[in-house]
SEVO-570470 format. One line per field, with one value per residue: x, y, z of N, C-alpha, C in turn; residue in one letter. Coordinates in pm, 1 decimal, always signed. Atoms other than C-alpha are relative to their C-alpha. Example, Ala and Ser with C-alpha at 12.3 -4.5 7.8 and 13.67 -1.06 7.14 Angstrom:
<pts>
n_xx c(+89.0; -82.0)
n_yy c(-119.0; -119.0)
n_zz c(+0.0; -6.0)
ca_xx c(+1230.0; +1367.0)
ca_yy c(-450.0; -106.0)
ca_zz c(+780.0; +714.0)
c_xx c(+90.0; -77.0)
c_yy c(+120.0; +109.0)
c_zz c(+0.0; +73.0)
rest c(A; S)
</pts>
This chain:
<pts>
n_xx c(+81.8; -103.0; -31.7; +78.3; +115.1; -60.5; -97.9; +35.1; +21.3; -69.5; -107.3; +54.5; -21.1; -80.5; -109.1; +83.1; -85.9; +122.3; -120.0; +85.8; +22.5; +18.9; -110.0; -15.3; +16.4; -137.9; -99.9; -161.7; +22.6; +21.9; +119.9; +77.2; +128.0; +75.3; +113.4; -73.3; -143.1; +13.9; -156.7; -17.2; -2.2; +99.5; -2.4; +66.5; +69.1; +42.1; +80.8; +30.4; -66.9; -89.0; -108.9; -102.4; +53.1; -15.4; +45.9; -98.7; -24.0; -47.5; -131.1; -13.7; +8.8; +68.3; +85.7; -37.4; +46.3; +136.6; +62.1; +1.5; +45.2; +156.9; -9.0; +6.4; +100.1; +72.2; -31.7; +59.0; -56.0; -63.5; -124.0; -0.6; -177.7; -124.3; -74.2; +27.4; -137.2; -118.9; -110.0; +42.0; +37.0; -81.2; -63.8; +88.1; -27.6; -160.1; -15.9; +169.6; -16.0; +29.7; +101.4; +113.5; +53.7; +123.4; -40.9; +106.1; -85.4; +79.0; +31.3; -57.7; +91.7; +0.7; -9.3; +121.2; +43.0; -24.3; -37.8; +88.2; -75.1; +29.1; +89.1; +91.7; +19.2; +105.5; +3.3; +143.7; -70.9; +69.0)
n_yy c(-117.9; -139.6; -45.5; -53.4; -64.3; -121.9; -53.6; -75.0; -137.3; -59.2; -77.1; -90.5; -177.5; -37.8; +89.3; +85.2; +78.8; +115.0; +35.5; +98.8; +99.6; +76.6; +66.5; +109.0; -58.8; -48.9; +135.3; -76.2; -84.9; +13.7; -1.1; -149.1; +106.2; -64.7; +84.5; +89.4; -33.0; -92.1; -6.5; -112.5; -7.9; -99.0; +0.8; -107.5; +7.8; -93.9; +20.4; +168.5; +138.9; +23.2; -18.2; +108.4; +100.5; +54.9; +68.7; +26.9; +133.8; +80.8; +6.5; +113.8; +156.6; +51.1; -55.1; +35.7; +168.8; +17.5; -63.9; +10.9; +115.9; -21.7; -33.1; +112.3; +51.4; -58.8; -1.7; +79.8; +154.5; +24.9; -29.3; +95.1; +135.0; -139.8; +1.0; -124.6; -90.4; +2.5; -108.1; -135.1; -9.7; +2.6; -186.4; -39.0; -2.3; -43.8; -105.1; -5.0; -188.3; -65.0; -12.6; -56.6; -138.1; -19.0; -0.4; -71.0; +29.1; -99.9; +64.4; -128.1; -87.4; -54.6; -179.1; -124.1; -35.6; -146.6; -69.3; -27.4; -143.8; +70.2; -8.5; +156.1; +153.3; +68.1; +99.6; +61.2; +88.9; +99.3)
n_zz c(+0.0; -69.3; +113.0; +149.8; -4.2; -73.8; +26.8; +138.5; -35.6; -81.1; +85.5; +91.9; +17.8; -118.1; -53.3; -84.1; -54.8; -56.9; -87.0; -100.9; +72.4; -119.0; -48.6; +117.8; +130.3; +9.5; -70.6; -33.6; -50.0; -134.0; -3.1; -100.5; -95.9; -16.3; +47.4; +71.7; +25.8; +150.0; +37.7; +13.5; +194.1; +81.5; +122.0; +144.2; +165.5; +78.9; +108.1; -4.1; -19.9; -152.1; +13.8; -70.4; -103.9; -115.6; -107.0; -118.7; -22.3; -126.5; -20.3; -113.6; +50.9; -10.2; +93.0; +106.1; +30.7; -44.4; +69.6; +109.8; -24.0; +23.4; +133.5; +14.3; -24.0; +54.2; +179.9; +117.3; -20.4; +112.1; -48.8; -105.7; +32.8; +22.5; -132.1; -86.6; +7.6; -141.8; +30.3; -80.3; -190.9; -92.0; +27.4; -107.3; -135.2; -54.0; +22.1; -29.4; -4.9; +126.6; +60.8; -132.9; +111.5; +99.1; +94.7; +69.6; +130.1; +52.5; +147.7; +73.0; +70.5; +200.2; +29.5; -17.2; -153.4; -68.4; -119.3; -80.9; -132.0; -179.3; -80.1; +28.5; +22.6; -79.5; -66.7; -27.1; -77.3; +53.3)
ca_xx c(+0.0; +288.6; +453.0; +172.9; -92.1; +104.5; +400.6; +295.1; +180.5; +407.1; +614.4; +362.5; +518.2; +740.4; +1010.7; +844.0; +995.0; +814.7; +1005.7; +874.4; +875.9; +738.2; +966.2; +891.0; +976.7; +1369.7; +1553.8; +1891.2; +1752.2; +1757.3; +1415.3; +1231.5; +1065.0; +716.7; +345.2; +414.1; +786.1; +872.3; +1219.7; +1446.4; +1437.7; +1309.4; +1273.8; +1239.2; +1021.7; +973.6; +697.2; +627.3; +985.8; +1219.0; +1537.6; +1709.9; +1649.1; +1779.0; +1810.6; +1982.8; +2216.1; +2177.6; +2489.0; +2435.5; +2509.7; +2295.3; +1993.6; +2121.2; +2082.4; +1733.8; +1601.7; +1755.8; +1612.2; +1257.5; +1339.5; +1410.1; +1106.8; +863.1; +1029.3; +868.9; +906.1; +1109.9; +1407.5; +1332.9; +1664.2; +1907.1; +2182.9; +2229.0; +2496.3; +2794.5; +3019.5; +2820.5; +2724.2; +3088.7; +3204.0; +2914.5; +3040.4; +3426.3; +3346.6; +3032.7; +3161.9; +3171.6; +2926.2; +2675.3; +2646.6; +2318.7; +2335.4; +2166.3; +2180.0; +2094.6; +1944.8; +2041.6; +1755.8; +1615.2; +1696.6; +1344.7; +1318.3; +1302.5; +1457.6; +1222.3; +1270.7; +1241.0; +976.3; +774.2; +815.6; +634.2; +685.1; +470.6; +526.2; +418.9)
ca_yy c(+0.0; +266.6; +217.5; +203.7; +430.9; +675.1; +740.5; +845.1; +1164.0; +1229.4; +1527.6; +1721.8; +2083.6; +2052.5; +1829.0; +1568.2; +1371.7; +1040.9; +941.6; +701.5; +389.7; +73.2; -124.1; -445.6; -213.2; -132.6; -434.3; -228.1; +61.6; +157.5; +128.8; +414.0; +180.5; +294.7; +186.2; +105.4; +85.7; +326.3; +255.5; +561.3; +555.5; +825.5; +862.5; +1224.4; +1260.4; +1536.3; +1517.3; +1112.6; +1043.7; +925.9; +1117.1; +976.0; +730.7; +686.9; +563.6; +558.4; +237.3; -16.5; -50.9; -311.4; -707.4; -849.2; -649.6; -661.3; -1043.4; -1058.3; -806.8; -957.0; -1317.0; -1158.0; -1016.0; -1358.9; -1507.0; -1306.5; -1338.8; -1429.7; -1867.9; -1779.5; -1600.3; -1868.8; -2008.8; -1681.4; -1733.4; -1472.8; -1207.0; -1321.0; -1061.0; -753.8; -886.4; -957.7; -587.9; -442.4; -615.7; -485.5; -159.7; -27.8; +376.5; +386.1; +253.4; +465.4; +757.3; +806.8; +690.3; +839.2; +732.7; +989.3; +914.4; +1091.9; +1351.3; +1359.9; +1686.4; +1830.0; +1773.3; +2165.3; +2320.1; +2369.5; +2691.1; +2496.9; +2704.7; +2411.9; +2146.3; +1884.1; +1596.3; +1303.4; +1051.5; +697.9)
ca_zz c(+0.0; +131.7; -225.5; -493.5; -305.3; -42.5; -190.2; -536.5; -351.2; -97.2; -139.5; -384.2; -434.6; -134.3; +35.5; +290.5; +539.7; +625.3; +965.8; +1265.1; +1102.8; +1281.1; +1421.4; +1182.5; +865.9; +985.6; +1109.1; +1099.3; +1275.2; +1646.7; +1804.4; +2032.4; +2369.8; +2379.0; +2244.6; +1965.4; +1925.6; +1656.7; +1462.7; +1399.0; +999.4; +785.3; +412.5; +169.0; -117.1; -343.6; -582.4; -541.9; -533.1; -250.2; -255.7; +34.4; +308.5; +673.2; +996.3; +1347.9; +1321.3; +1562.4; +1724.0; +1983.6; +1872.4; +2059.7; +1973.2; +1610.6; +1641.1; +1822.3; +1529.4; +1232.6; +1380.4; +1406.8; +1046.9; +946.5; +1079.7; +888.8; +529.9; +245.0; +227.6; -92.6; +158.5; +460.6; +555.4; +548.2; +731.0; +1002.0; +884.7; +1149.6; +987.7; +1076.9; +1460.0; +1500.6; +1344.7; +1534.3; +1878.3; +1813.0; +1671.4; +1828.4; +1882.9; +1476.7; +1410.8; +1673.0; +1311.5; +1168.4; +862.7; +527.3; +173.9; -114.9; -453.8; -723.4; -836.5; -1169.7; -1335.0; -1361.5; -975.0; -838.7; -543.1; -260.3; -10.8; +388.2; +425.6; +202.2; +324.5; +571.9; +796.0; +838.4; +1083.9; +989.9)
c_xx c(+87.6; +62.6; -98.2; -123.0; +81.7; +107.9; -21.8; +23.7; +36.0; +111.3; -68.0; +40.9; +103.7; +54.2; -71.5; +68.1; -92.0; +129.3; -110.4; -43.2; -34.1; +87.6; +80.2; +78.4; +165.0; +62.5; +132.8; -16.8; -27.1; -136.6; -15.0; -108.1; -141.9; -127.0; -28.6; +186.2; +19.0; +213.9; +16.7; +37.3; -98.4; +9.1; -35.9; -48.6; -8.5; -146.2; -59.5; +121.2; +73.2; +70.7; +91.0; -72.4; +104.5; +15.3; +128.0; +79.5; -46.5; +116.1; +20.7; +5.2; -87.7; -154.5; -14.5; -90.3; -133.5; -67.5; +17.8; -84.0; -152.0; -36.0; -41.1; -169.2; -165.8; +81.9; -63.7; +84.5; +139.9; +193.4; +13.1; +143.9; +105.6; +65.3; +53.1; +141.3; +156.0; +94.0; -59.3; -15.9; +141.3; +73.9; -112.6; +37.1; +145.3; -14.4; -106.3; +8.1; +42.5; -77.2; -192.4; -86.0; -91.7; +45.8; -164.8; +61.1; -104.3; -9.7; +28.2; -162.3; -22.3; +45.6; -110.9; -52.8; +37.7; +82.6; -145.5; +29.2; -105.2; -128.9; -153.4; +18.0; -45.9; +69.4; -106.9; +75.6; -98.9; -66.4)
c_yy c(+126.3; +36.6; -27.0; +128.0; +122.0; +52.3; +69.0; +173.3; +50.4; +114.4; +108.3; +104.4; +1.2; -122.7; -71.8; -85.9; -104.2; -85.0; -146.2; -138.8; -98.5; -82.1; -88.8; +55.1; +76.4; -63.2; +74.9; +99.4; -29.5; +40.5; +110.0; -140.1; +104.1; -83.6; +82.7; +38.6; +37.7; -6.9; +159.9; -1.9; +103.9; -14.3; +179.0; +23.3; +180.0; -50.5; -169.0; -100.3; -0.5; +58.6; -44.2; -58.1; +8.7; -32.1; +0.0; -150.4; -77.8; -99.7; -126.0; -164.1; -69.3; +53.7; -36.4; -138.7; -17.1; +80.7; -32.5; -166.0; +29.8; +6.1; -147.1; -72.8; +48.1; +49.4; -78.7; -150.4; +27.3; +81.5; -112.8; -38.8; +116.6; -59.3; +152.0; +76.3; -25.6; +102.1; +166.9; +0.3; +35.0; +160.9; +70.8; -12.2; +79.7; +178.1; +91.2; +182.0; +53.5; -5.2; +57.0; +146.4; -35.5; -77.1; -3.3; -67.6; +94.6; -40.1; +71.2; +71.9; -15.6; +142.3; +28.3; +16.0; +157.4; +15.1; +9.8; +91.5; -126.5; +61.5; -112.2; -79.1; -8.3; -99.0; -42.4; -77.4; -130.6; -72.4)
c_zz c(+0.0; -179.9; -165.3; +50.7; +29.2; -52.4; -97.5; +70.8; +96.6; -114.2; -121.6; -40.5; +98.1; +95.7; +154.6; +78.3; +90.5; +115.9; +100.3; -76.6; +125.2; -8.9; -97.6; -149.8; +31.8; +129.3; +43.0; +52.5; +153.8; +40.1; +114.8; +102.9; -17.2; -83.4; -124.4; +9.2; -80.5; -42.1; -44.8; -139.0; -59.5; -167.3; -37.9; -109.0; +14.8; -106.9; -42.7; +23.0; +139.0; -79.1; +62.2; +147.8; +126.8; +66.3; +78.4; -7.1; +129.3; +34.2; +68.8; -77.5; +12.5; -13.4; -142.5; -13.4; +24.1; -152.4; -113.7; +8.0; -28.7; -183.9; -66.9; -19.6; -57.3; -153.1; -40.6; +1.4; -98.4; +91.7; +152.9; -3.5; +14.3; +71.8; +65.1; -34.0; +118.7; -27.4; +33.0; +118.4; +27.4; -62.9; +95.6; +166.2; +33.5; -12.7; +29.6; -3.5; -182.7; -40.9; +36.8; -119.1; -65.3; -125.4; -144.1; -129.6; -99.9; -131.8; -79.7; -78.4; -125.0; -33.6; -35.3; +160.4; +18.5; +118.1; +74.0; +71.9; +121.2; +14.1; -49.2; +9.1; +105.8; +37.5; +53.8; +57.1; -52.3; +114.1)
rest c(X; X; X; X; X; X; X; X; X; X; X; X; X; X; X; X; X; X; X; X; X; X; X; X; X; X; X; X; X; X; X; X; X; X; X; X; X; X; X; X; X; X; X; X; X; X; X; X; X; X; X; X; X; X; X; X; X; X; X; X; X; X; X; X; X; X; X; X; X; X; X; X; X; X; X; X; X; X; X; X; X; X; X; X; X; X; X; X; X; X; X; X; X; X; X; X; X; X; X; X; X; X; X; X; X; X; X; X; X; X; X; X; X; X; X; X; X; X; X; X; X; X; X; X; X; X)
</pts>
């Protein structure tokens, strides 16, 4: 639904920031306790599209592991079976103060995308 209905029209005229993701919907993201648990991942659209995406790492291993296991367990039959990344838990357990930075990735714009002035734009929380 999020990408054939909502997204189209996110972003209309002015730069949009769809943040608060639920938990289930950002495995690699650090979670917010609370009812519901809200992961820290956002996305930007302009005009229907995403420009860039997101999210507080989660730094912790064992977290990590519990969240990519849930992940796991709610994949499509056709990914059933993954085996569990051991090379990111164990970089994650040695290196945990680098990897504590936000991290964002940016798409490259079409060229008829516009400029927006800050004072248009919007945030929606999901």
């Amino acid at each position: 639904m999020l990408t054939h209905i909502i997204e189209p029209r996110l972003g209309l005229g002015r730069l949009t920031f769809l943040y608060d993701y639920p938990a289930s919907q950002a495995s690699l993201a650090r979670v917010r306790p609370g009812n519901p648990p809200l992961a820290e991942r956002f996305e930007l659209y302009l005009n229907g599209i995403e420009l860039a995406n997101g999210f507080h790492e989660l730094a912790d291993a064992a977290e990590q592991r519990t969240a990519l296991s849930a992940s796991n367990m709610h994949a499509p039959p056709a990914a059933c079976g993954r085996a569990m990344d051991e090379h990111l838990l164990a970089a994650l357990h040695r290196d945990t103060a680098r990897t504590r930075r936000p991290k964002v990735a940016r798409h490259r714009a079409p060229r008829a995308c516009p400029i927006v002035p800050a004072s248009r734009s919007a945030s929606i929380a999901w």
